[in-house]
C-alpha positions in Angstrom: -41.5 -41.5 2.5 -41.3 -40.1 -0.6 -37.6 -38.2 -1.5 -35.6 -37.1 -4.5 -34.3 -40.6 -5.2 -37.3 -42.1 -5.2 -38.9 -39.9 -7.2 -35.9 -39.6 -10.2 -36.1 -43.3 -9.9 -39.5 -43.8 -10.6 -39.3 -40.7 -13.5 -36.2 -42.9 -14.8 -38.4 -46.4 -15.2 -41.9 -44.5 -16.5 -39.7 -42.3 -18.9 -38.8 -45.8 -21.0 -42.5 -46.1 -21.6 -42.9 -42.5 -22.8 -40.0 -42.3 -25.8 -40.2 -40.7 -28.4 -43.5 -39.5 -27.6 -44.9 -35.6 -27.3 -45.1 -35.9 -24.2 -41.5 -37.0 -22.9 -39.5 -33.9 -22.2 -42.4 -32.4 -20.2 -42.9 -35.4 -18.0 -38.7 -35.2 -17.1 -38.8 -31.4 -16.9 -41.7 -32.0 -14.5 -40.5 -34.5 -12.8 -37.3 -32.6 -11.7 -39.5 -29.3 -10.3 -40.7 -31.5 -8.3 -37.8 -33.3 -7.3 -36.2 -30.3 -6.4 -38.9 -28.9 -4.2 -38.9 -32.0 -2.5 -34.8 -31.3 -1.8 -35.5 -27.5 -0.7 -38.3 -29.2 1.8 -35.6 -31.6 3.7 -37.4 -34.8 2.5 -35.2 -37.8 2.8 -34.5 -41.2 1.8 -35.4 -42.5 5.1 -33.5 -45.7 5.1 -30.6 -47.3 7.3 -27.2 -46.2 6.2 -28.1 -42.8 4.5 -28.7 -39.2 5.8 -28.5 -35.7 4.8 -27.4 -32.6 6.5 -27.5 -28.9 4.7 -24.5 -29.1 2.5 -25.3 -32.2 1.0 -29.0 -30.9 0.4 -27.5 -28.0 -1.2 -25.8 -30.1 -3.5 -28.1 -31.9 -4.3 -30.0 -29.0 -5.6 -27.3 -28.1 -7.0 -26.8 -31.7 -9.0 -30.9 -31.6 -9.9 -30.3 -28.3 -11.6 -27.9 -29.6 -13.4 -29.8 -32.1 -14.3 -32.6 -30.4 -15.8 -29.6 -28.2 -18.0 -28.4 -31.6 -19.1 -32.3 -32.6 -20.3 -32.7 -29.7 -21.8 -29.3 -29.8 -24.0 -30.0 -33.8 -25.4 -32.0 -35.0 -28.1 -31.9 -38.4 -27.3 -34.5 -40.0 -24.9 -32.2 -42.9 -24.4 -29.5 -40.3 -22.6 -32.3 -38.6 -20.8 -33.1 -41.9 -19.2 -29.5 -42.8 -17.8 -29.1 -39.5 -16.8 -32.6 -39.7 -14.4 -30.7 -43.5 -13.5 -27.2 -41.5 -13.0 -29.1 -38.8 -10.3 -30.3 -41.3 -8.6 -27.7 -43.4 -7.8 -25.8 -39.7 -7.1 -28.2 -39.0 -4.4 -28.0 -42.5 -2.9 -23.8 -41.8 -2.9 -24.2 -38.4 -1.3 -26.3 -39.4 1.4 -24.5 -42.9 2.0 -23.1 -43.2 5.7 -22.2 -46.7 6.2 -19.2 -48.4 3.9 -21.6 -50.7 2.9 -24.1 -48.3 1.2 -21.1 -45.9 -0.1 -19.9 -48.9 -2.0 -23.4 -50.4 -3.3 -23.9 -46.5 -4.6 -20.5 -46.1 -5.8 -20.7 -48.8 -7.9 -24.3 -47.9 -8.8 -23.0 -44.5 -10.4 -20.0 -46.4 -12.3 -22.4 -48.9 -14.1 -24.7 -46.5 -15.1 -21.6 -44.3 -16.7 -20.7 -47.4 -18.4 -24.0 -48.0 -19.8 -24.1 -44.6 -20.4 -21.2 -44.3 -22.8 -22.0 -47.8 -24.2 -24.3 -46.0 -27.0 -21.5 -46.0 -29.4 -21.7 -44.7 -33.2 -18.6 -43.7 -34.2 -15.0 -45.8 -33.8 -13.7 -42.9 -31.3 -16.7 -43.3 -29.5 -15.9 -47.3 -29.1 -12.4 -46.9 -28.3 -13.8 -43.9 -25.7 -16.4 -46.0 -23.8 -13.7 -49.5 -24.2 -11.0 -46.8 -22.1 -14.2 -46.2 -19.7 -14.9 -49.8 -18.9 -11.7 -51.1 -18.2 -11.1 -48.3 -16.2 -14.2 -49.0 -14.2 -13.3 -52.7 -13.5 -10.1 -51.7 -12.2 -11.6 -49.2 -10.2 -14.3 -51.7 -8.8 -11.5 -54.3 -8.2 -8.9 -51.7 -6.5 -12.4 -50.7 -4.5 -13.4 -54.8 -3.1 -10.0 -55.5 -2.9 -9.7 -52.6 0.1 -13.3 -53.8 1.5 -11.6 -57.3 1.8 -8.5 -55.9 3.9 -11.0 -53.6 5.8 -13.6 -56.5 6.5 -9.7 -59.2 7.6 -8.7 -56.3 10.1 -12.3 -56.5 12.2 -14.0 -53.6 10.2 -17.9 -53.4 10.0 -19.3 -52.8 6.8 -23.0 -51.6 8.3 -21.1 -49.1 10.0 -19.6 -45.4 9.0 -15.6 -45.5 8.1 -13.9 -45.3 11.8 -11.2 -43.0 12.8 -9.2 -45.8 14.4 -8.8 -49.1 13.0 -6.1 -52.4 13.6 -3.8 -52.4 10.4 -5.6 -54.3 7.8 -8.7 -52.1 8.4 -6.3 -49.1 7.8 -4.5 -50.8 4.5 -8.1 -51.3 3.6 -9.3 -47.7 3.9 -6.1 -46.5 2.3 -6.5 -48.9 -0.7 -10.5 -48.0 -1.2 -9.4 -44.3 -1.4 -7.3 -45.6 -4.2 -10.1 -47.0 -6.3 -12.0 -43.7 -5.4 -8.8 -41.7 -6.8 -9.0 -44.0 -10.0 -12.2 -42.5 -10.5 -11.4 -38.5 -9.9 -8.6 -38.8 -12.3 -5.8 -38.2 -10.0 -2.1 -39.2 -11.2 -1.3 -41.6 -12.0 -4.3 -43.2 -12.4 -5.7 -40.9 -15.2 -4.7 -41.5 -18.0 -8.3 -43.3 -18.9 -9.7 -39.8 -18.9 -8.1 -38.1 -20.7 -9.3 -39.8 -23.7 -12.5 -41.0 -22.4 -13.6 -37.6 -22.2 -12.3 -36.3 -25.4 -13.7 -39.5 -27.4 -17.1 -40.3 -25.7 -19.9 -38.1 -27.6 -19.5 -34.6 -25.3 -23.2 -34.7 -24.0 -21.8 -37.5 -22.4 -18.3 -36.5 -21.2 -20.4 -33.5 -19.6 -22.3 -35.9 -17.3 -18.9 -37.9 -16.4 -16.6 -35.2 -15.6 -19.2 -32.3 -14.4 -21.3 -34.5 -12.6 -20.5 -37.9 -11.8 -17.0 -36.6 -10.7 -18.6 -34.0 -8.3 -20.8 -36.5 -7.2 -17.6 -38.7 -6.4 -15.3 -36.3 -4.7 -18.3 -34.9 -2.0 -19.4 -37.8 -1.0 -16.0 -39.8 -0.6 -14.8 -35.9 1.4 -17.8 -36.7 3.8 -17.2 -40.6 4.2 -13.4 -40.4 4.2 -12.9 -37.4 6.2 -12.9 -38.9 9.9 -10.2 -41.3 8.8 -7.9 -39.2 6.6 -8.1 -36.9 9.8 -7.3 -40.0 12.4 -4.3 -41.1 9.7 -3.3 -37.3 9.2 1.0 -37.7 9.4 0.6 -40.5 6.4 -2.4 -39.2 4.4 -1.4 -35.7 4.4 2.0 -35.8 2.9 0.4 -38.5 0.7 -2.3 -36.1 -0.8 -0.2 -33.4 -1.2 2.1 -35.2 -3.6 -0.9 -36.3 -5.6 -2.3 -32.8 -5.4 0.6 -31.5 -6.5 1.7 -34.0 -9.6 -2.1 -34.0 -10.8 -2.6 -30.1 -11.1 0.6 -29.7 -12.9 0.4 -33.2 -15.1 -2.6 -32.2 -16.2 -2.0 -28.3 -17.0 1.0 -28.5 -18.5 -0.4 -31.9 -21.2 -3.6 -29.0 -21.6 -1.2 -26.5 -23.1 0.6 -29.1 -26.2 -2.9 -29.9 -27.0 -4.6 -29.6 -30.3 -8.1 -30.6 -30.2 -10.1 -28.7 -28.1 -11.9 -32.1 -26.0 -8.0 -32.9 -25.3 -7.5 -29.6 -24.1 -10.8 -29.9 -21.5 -10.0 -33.4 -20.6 -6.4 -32.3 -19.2 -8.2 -29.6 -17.6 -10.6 -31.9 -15.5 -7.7 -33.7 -14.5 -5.9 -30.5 -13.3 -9.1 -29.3 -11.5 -9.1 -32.8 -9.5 -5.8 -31.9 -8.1 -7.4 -28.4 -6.6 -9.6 -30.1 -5.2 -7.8 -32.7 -3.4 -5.9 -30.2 -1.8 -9.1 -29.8 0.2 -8.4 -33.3 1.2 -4.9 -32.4 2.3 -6.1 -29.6 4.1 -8.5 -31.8 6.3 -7.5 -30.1 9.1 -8.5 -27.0 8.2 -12.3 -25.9 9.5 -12.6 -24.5 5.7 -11.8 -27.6 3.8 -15.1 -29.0 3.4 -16.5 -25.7 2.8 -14.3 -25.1 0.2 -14.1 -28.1 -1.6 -18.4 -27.9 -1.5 -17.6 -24.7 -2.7 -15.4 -25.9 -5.7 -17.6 -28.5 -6.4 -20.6 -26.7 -6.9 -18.7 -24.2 -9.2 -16.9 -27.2 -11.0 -20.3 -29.2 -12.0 -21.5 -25.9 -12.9 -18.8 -24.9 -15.4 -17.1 -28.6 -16.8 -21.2 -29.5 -17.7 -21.6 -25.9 -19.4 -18.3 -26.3 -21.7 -18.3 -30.1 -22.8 -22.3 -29.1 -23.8 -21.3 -26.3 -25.5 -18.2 -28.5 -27.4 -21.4 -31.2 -27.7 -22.8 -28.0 -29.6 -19.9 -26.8 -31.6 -19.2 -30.4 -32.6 -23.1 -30.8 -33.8 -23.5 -27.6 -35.9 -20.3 -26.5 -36.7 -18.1 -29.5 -37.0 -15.9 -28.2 -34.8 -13.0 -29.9 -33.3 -9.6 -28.4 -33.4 -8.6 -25.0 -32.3 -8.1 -24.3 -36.0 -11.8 -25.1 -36.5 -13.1 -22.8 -33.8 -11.5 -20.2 -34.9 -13.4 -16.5 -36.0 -17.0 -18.4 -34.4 -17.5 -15.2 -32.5 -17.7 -13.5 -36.0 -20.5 -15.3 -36.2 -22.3 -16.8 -33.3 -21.2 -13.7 -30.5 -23.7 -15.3 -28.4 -21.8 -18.9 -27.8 -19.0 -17.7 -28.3 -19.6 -15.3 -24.7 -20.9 -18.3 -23.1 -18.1 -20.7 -23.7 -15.5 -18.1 -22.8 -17.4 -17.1 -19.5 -17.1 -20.5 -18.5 -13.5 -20.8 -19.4 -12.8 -17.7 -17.3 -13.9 -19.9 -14.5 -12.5 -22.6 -14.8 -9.4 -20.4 -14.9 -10.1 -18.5 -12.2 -10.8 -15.4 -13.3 -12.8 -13.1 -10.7 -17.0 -12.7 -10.1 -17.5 -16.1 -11.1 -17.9 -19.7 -9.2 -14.3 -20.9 -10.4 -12.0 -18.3 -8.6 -14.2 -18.0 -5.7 -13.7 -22.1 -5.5 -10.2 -21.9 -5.9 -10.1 -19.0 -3.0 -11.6 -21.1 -0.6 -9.9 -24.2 -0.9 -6.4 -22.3 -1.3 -7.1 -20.5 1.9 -8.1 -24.0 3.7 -4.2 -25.3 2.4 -2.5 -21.8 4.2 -4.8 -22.3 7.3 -3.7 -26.0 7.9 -0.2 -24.9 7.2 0.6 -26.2 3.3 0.9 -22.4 2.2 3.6 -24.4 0.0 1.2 -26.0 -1.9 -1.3 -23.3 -2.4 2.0 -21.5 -3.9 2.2 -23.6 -6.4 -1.5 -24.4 -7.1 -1.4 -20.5 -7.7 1.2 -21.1 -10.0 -0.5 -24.2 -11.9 -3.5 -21.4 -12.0 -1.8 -19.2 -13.8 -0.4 -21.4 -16.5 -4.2 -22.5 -16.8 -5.2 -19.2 -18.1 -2.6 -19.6 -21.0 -4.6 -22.5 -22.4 -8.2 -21.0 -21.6 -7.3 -18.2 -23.1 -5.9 -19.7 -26.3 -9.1 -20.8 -27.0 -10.7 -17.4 -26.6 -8.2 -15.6 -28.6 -9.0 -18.3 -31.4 -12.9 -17.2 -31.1 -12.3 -13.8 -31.3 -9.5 -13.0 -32.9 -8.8 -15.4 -35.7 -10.4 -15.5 -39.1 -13.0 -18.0 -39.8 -11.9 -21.1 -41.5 -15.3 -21.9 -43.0 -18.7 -20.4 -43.0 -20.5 -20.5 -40.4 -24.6 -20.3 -40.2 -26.7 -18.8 -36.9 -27.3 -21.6 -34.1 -30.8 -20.9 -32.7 -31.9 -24.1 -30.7 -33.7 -22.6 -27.8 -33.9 -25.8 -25.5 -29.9 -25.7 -25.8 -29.3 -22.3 -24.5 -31.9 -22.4 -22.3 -29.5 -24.9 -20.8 -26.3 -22.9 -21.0 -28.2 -19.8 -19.6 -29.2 -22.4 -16.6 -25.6 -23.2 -16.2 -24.6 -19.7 -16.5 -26.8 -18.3 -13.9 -25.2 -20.8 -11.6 -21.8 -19.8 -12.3 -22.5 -16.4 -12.1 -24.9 -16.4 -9.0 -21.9 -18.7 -7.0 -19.1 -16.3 -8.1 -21.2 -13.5 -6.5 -22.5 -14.9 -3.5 -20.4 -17.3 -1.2 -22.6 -16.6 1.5 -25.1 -19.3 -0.1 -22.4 -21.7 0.3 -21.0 -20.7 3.5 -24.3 -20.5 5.5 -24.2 -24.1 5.2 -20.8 -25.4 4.3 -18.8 -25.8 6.6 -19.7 -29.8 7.2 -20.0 -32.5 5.1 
C-alpha cells in the first residue's frame, strides 16, 4: 500500500535524476501535497513492526509541512534530496513499534544527518559536521551497546520495549535512553551541539535541531514510555536532574554568547530540557499531550529562526549581535518574523511556544514535581533576557553597515509557512488536544 514513506522515498531517488533542471522544485513541492494528503487520509506503512495512531499522524503532518518550508528556503538540490531521505527515515522512526525497527530507523535519521552536513565549504563548516560525526558514532555505540545488555537479559528485539524486564534487559533500556539523550542534547552529553549547530551551514542546523530532534524526542516518548513508567522510582528522579541541569546549562551559556548561532544553539539545548520534563512527568495523563504539544511548536519555531539566520547570514553577512543590529531599519519585514519566533521560543503568549511550555509545565504539577516546573518557570524567564537581546539589537540599535531590501519570494513563502504554524498552534490547542493525549 502506498504511504508517506514510500512515497518521500521514491520523490527522494527520482529527485537525483531531475537536478538542476526546470522542473525540480515542482516535482518535490508536488510530491509533498501529495504526501500529505495521503497522511490526512490514514494511509500507512503497512509493515510488521510500525503503526500509527492520531498523534503521530498529526505529526507527521506536521513534519511534511515543514518539509515543504525547508524546500522552499534551499537553493541547493543536493539539500533538497537528503531532506526528502531525512522525512523518510522520520516517518519510519515515528511509526516504529518494535526495538528492532526503532533502532534500524534511528540510525537511519543519524546517517542521513551526517551525510547531510558532510557538504562542507568553509573550515567551520568541517570542524561543524567532524563535531556531528563523532557525536553520532558515540551515540550509535552507547545505542548497540544497550541493545546487547537488553538482547543478554532475554529481551526480544521483534517485540515493543516491555514494562518488566530481568536486570540486564533493564540496564539495557536504561543505557539505549542514553544514546537517545546523546542525540537530544541533554547534559552532559551536549556539548557536540552546541557547535554543530552554530558551525554547520544554518539551512542545515534548521533540519537537525527543528526537525530531526522533534522527530527524536516523539518517537523515543512513545517507545520508551511503558518502561520509564514500569521503572518510575529510578527514572523519575533521574530525568528530573537532567531536566533540571539541561534547561539551566543551556540558558544561562545562551546569555554570555556573542554570535547569534551560539546564542540559538544553547537555546535548543535549553528547550530539550522542557521537554524532558514531559518524560519526568510520565505519570501524568497530560505528558504526552504536552510534550506532542511542544514538539509541534518547537519544529515549528527552531526551523523558522536557523532559516532566517541561514538568511541573515546569506544577504547580510550577518553573524554577531553587533552585525544584526538597526536590520529592522531596514528589512521591518524579517526583522517581525525572526522576533515572532523568538517570542515563542520564549514563551511569550498567542503563540505555539508558551502554549507548549503550559502544557508540559502543567503535566510536571499534575504528577507532583511542581518543584521543577518552579524552576523551569524560572529558566523561562531568564530565556526572555537573551531573546530579547536580540530584538532590542534589531530595533533599537543603529545599523552597522548598509543594508539593501531582501525580496526572495520562495524564502518567505517559507517563513510565512512556518509562521502560520506557530501562530495557528498558539491559538488553538484544541487541534492538539483532540488527539494528543497518546503517543
Amino acid at each position: 500500500m502506498i504511504s508517506a514513506f514510500m512515497l518521500l522515498f521514491a520523490l527522494g531517488l527520482l529527485s537525483l535524476a531531475f537536478h538542476r533542471t526546470p522542473w525540480f522544485k515542482p516535482l518535490v513541492i508536488g510530491g509533498l501535497f501529495v504526501s500529505m494528503s495521503l497522511t490526512l487520509g490514514g494511509y500507512e506503512l503497512g509493515l510488521f513492526g510500525f503503526s500509527s495512531n492520531e498523534s503521530i499522524r498529526l505529526f507527521e503532518l506536521i513534519l511534511e509541512i515543514v518539509l515543504m518550508a525547508l524546500v522552499l528556503h534551499d537553493d541547493e538540490d543536493i539539500t533538497i534530496t537528503q531532506t526528502l531521505f531525512l522525512g523518510a527515515a522520520s516517518i519510519l522512526l515515528l511509526q516504529s513499534d518494535t526495538i528492532l525497527s526503532f533502532v534500524i530507523a534511528f540510525e537511519a535519521v543519524s546517517i542521513i544527518s551526517i551525510v547531510l552536513v558532510s557538504y562542507i565549504k568553509t573550515a567551520d563548516q568541517a570542524e561543524g559536521a567532524l563535531k556531528m560525526f563523532i557525536a553520532g558514532s558515540i551515540a550509535t555505540g552507547i545505542l548497540l551497546l544497550g541493545v546487547a545488555f537488553y538482547v543478554m537479559g532475554g529481551g526480544l528485539l521483534m517485540e515493543a520495549v516491555p514494562s518488566e524486564s530481568s536486570l540486564f534487559s533493564t540496564v539495557g533500556l536504561f543505557i539505549m535512553l542514553a544514546a537517545l539523550f546523546y542525540k537530544l542534547t541533554i547534559v552532559p552529553m551536549h556539548g557536540w551541539a552546541a557547535d554543530t549547530y552554530a558551525l554547520v551551514r544554518h539551512s542545515h542546523a534548521a533540519i537537525l535541531s527543528g526537525v530531526a530532534k522533534t522527530v527524536v524526542v516523539v518517537a523515543a516518548f512513545k517507545m520508551f514510555e511503558p518502561f520509564i513508567v514500569a521503572q518510575v522510582t529510578l527514572s523519575v528522579p533521574l530525568l528530573v536532574v537532567l531536566a533540571v541541569v539541561t534547561m539551566t546549562l543551556g540558558n544561562f551559556m545562551a546569555l554570555f554568547q556573542k554570535r547569534i548561532a551560539k546564542i540559538l544553539a544553547y537555546s535548543s539545548i535549553a528547550q530539550a530540557g522542557y521537554m524532558l520534563l514531559a518524560f519526568a512527568a510520565v505519570q501524568s495523563s497530560y505528558a504526552s499531550t504536552g510534550l506532542l504539544y511542544m514538539a509541534i511548536a518547537y519544529i515549528f519555531m527552531q526551523s523558522a529562526v536557523f532559516l532566517l539566520l541561514d538568511t541573515l547570514r546569506k544577504h547580510y553577512d550577518i553573524v554577531t549581535l553587533d552585525d544584526i543590529g538597526g536590520l529592522a531599519k531596514s528589512n521591518k519585514l524579517l526583522s517581525f518574523l525572526f522576533s515572532v519566533q523568538l517570542l515563542s521560543l520564549a514563551g511569550i503568549p498567542l503563540l505555539a511556544g508558551f502554549l507548549g511550555k503550559v502544557v508540559v509545565f502543567y503535566a510536571g504539577v499534575d504528577a507532583g514535581l511542581w518543584y521543577v516546573v518552579l524552576i523551569a518557570l524560572l529558566n523561562s524567564a531568564l530565556s526572555v533576557g537573551y531573546y530579547a537581546w536580540i530584538i532590542k539589537h534589531m530595533y533599537f540599535d543603529e545599523a552597522t553597515n548598509s543594508k539593501t531590501l531582501f525580496s526572495n519570494k520562495m524564502v518567505l513563502v517559507a517563513q510565512f509557512i512556518l509562521l502560520a504554524g506557530t501562530l495557528y498552534f498558539g491559538l488553538f490547542a484544541s487541534s492538539v488536544f483532540d488527539v494528543g493525549m497518546a503517543l
